[in-house]
Backbone bond lengths (Angstrom), bond angles and torsions (degrees), N, CA, C in turn:
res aa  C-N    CA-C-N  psi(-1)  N-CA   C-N-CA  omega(-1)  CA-C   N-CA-C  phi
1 X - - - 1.459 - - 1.514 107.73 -
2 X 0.965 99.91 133.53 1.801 108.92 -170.27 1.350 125.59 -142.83
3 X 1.227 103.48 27.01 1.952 119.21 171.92 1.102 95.15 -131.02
4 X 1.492 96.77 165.13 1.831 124.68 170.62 1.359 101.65 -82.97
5 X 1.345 136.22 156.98 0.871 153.15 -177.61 1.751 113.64 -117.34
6 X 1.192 143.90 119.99 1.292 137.27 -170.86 1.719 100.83 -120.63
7 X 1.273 105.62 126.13 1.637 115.51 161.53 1.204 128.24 -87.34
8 X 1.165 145.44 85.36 1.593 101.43 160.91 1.904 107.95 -103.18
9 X 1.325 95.77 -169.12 1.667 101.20 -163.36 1.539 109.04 -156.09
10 X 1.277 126.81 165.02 1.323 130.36 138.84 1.114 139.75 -61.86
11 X 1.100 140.36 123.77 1.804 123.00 -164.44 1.516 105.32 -62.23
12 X 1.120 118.21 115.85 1.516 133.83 175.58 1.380 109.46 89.02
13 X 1.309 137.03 51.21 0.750 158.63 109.48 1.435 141.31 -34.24
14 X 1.293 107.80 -39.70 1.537 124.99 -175.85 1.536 120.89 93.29
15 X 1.770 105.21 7.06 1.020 102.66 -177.09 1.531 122.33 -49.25
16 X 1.031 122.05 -63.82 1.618 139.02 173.71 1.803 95.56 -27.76
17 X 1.145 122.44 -90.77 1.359 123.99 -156.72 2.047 103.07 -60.69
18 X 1.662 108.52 -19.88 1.248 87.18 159.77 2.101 129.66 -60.71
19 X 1.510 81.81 -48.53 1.626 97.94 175.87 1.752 124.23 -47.72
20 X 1.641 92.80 -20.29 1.632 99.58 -174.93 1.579 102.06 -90.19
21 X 1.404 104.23 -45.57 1.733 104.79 170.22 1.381 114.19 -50.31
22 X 1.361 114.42 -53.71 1.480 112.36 -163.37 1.769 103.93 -56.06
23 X 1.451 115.61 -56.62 1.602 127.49 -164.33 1.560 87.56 -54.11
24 X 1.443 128.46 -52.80 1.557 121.66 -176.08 1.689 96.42 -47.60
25 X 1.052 111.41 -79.37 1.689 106.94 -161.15 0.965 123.52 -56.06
26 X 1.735 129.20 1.38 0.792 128.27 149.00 1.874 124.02 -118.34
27 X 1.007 102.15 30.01 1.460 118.20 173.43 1.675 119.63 45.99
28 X 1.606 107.52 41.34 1.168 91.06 -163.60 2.007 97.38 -123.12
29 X 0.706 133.85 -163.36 1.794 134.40 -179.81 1.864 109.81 -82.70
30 X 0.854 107.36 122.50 1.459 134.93 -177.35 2.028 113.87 -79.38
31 X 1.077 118.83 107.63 1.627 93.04 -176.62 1.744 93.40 -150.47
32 X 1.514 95.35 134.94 1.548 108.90 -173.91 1.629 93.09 -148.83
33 X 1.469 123.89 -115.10 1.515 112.66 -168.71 1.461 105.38 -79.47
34 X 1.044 132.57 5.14 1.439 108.82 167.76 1.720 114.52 -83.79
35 X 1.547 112.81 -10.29 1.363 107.01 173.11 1.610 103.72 -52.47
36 X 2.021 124.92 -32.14 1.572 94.95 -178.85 1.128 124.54 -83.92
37 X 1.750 127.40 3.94 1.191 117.27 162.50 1.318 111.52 -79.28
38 X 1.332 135.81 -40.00 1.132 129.75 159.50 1.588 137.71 -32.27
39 X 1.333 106.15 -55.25 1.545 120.14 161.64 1.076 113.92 -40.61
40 X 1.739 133.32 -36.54 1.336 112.32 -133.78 1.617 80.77 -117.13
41 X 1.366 110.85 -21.05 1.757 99.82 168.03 1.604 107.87 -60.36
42 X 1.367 124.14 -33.44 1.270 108.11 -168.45 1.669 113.73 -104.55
43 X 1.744 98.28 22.76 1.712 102.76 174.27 1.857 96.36 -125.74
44 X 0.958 93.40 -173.52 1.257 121.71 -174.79 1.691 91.62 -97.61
45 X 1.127 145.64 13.83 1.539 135.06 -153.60 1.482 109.87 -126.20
46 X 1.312 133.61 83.09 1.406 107.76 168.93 1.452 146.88 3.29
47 X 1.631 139.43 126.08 1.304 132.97 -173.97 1.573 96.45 -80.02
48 X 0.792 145.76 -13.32 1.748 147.44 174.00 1.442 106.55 -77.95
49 X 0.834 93.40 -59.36 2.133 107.70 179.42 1.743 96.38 -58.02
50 X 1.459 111.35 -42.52 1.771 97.36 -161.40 1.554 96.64 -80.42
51 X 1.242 123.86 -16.77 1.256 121.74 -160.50 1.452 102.32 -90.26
52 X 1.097 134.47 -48.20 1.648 130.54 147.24 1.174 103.15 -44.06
53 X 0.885 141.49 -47.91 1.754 123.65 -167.82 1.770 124.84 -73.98
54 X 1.677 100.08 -21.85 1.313 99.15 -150.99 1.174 114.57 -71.67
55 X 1.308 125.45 177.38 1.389 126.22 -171.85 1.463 101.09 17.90
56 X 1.116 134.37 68.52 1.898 139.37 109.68 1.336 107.33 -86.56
57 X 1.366 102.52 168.48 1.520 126.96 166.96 1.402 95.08 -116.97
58 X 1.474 107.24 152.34 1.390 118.61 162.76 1.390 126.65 -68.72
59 X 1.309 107.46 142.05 1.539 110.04 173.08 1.057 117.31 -64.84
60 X 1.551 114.17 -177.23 1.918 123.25 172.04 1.158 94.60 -87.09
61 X 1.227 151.06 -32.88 1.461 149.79 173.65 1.703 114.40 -56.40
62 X 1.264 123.95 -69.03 0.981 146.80 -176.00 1.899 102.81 -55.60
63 X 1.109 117.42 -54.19 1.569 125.35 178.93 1.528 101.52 -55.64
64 X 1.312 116.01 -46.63 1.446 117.45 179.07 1.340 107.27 -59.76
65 X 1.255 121.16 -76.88 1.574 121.60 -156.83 1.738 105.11 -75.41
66 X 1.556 128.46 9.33 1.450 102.77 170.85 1.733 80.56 -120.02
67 X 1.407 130.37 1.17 1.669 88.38 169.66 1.345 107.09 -73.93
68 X 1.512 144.75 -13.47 1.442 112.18 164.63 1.373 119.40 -101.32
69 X 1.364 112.89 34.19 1.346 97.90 148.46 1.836 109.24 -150.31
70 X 1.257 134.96 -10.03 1.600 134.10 134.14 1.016 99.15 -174.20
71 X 1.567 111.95 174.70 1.370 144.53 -168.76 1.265 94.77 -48.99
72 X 1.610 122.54 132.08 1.536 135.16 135.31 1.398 109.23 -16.24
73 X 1.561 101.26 140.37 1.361 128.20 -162.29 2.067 104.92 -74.85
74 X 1.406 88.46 -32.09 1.653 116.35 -177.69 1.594 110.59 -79.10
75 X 1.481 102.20 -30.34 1.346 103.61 177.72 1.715 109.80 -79.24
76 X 1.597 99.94 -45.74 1.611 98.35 170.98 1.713 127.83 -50.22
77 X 1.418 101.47 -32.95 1.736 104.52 172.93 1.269 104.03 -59.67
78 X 1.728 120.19 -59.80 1.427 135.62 -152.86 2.024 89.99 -47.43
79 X 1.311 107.56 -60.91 1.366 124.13 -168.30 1.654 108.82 -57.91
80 X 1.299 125.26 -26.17 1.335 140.71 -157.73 1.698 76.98 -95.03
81 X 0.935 132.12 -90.17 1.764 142.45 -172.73 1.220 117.97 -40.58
82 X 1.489 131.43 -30.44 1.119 151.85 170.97 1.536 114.38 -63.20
83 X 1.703 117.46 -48.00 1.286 138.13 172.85 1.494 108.35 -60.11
84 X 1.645 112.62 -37.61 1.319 110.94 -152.74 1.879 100.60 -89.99
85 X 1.714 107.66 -39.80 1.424 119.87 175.55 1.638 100.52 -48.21
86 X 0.804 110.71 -63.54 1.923 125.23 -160.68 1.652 90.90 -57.94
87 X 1.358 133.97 -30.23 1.371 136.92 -176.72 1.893 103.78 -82.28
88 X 0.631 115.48 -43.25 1.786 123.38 -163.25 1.775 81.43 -81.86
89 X 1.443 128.56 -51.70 1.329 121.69 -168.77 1.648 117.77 -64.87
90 X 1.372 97.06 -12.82 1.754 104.75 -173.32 1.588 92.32 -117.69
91 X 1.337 119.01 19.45 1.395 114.18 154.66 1.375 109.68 -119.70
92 X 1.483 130.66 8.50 0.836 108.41 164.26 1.602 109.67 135.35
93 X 1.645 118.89 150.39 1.541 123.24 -161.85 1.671 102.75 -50.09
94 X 1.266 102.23 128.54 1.781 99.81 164.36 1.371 109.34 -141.42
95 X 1.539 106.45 -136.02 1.676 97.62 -166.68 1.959 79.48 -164.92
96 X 1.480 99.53 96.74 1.813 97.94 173.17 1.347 122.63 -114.44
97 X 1.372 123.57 128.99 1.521 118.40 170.67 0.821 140.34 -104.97
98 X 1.918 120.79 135.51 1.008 123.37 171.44 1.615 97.07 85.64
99 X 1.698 97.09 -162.19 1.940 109.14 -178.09 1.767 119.14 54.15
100 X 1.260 93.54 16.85 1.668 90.60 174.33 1.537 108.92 89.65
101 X 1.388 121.39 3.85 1.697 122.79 -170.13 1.669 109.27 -54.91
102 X 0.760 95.13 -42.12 1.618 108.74 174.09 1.269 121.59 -34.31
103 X 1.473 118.75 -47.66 1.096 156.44 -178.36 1.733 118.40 -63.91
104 X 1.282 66.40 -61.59 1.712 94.49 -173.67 1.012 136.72 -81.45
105 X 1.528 109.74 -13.05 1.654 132.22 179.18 1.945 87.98 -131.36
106 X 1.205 96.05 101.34 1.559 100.20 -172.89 1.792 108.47 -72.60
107 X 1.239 100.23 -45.88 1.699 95.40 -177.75 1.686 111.42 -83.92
108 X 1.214 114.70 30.52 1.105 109.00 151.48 1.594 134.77 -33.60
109 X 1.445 113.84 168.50 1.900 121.53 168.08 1.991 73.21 -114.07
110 X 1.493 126.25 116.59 1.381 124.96 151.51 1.221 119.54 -88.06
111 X 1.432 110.44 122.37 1.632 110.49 178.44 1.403 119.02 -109.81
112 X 0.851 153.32 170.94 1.909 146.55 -157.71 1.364 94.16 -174.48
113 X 1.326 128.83 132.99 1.367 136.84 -115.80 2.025 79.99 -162.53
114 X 0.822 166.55 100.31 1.200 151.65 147.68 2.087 124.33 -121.20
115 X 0.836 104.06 -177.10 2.103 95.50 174.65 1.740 83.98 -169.07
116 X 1.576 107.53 178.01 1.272 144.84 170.79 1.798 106.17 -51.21
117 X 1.209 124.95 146.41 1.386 121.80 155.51 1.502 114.48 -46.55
118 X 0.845 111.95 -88.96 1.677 116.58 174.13 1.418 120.72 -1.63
119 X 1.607 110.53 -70.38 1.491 130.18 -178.51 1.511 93.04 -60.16
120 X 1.372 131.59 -31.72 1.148 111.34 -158.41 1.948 106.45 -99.84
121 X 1.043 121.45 -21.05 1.246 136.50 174.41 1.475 96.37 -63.22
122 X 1.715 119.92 -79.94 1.262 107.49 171.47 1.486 158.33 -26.69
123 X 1.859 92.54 -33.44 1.489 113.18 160.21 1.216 120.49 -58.30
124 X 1.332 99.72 -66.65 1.809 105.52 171.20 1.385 128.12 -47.18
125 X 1.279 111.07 -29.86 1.318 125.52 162.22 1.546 135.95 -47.77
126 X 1.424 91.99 -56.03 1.587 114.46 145.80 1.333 128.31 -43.21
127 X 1.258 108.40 -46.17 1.612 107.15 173.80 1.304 119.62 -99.38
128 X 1.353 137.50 20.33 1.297 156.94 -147.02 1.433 114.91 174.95
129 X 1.434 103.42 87.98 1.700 118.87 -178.77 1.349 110.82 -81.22
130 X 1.436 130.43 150.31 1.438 121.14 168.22 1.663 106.59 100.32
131 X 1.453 122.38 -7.02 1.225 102.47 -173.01 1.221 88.52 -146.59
132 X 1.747 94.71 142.41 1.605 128.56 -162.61 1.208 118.01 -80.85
133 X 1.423 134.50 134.74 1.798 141.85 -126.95 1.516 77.54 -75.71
134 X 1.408 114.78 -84.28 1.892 113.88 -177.25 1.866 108.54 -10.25
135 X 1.600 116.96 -63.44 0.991 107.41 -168.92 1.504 120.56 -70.61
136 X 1.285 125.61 -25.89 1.267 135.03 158.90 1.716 124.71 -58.06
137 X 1.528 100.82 -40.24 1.372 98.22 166.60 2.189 107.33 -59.98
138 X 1.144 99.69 -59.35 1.659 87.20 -163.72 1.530 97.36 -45.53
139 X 1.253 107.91 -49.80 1.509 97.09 -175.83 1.356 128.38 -25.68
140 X 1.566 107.51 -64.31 1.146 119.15 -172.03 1.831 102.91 -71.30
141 X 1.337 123.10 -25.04 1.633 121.02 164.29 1.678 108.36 -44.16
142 X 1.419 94.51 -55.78 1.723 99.47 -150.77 1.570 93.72 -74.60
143 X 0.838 133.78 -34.40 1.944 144.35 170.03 1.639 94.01 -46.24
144 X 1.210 120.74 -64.93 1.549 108.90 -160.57 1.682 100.11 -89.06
145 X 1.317 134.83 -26.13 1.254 134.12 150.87 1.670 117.26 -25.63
146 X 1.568 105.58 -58.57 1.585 113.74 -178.19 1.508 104.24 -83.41
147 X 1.534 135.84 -15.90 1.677 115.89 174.23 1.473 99.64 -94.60
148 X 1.445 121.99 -20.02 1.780 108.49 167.27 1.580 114.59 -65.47
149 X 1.244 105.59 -23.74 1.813 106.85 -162.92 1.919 93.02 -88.59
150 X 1.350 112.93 -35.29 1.146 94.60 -172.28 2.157 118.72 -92.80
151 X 1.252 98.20 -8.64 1.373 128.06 -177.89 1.902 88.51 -85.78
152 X 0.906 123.95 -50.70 1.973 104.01 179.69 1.721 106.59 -94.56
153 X 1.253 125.91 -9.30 1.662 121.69 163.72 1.688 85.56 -77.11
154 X 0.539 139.92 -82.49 1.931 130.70 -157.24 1.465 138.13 -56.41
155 X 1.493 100.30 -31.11 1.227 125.06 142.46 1.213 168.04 -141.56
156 X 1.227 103.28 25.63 1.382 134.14 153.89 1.635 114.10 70.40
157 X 1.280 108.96 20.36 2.086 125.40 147.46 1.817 104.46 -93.09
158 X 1.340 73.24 170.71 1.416 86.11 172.82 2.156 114.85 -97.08
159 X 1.057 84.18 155.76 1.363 77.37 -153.11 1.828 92.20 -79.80
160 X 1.439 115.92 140.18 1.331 111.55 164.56 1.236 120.35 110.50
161 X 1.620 106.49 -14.69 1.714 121.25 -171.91 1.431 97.73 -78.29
162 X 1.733 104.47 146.85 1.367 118.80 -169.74 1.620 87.74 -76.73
163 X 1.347 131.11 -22.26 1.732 96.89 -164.12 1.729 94.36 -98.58
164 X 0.995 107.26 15.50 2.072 96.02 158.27 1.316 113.12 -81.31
165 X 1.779 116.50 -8.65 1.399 107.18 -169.19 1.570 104.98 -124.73
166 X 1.164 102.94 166.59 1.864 100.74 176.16 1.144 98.76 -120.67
167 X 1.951 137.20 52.79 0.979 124.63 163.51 1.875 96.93 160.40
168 X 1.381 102.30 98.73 1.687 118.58 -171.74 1.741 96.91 -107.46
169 X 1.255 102.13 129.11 1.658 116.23 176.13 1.589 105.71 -119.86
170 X 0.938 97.44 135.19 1.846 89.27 159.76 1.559 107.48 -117.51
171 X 1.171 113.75 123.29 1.564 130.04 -162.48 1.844 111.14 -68.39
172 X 1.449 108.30 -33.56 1.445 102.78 157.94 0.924 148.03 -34.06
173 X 1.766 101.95 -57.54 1.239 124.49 -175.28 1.648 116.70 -65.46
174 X 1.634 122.75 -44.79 1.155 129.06 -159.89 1.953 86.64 -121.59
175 X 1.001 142.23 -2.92 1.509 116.30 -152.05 1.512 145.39 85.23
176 X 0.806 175.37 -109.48 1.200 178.42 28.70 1.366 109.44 -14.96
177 X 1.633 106.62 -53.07 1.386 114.88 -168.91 1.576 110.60 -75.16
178 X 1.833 110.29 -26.55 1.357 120.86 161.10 1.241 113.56 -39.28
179 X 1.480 108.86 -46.54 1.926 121.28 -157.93 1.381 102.66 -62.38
180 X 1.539 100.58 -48.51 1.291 109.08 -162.77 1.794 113.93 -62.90
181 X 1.375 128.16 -59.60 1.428 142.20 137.99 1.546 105.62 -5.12
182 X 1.610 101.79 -64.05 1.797 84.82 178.77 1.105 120.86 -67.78
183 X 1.509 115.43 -45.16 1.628 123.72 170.27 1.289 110.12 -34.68
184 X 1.340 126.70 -54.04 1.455 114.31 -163.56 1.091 100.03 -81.38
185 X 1.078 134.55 -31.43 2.043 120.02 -177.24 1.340 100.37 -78.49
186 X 1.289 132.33 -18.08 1.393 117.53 167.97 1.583 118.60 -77.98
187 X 1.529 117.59 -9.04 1.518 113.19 166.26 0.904 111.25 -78.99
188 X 1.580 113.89 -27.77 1.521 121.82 -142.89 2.372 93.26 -82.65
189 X 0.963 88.43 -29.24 1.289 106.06 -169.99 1.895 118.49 -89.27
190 X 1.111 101.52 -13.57 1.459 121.79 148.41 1.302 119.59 -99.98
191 X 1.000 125.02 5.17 1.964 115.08 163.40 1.519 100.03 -91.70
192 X 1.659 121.78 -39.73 1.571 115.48 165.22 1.613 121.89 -46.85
């Protein structure tokens, strides 16, 4: 196997633990939030600061008052993460999520990972006791609200469309572990 692999997902989806299965079965490096500890060793930017910041887009406020005096704080992460993806991809096949990788590592395999509200509220639910389906749903709204807003400020698709990806699952239907099974016969079937 000799491409990068790019995820993105819906929040609660299963994207993440698909991305960890897949890099296992195919033995290759796994990278989701530790890219912002990573980043921030190779920026000048705090891992506290990037971790509040990440995946936002800048406001109309904020764009105004640092173009005269520097680049958005959001733009510096975007650029800090961007440097670091394009580095791990020219070292070699992995499995990265989310942050625009897709984008950014053009010869990617893109995979898009998504399910139903419902299935996906419930999941989270599962892994998060104590909090009430309504409140879990906005949650999971305002989560994919902020990776669409910052996924079309950065690169200018819409976030979620099947033709940004070469391979749309819906995790309901088949599982995660389904995804993964398809995922790999769909690499397996592009190296032929």
């Amino acid at each position: 196997m000799n491409k990068v692999i790019t995820v993105s997902r819906q929040f609660g989806s299963g994207g993440r633990e698909f991305g960890i299965k897949l890099a296992k079965a195919l033995g290759i490096p796994f990278y989701d939030k530790d890219l912002i500890s990573m980043a921030a060793e190779n920026s000048n930017l705090s891992e506290e600061f990037m971790r509040h910041y990440e995946e936002s887009a800048p406001g109309i406020f904020s764009r105004t008052l640092y173009s005269y005096y520097q680049m958005p704080m959001t733009d510096q992460i975007y650029i800090a993460q961007s440097n670091l993806i394009k580095q791990l991809a020219d070292k070699g096949p992995c499995v990265l999520i989310g942050r625009c990788s897709d984008v950014i590592v053009e010869n990617s395999v893109k995979i898009y990972i998504h399910a139903p509200m419902a299935f996906r509220v419930k999941r989270k639910l599962a892994m998060e006791t104590g909090v009430a389906p309504e409140k879990m749903e906005e949650h999971i709204r305002a989560t994919d609200k902020k990776r669409k807003k910052y996924y079309e400020y950065y690169t200018d698709r819409k976030w979620g469309m099947a033709e940004n990806h070469d391979l749309c699952m819906d995790s309901s239907l088949i599982g995660v572990d389904g995804c993964v099974e398809t995922a790999l016969a769909f690499i397996k079937n592009l190296q032929n």
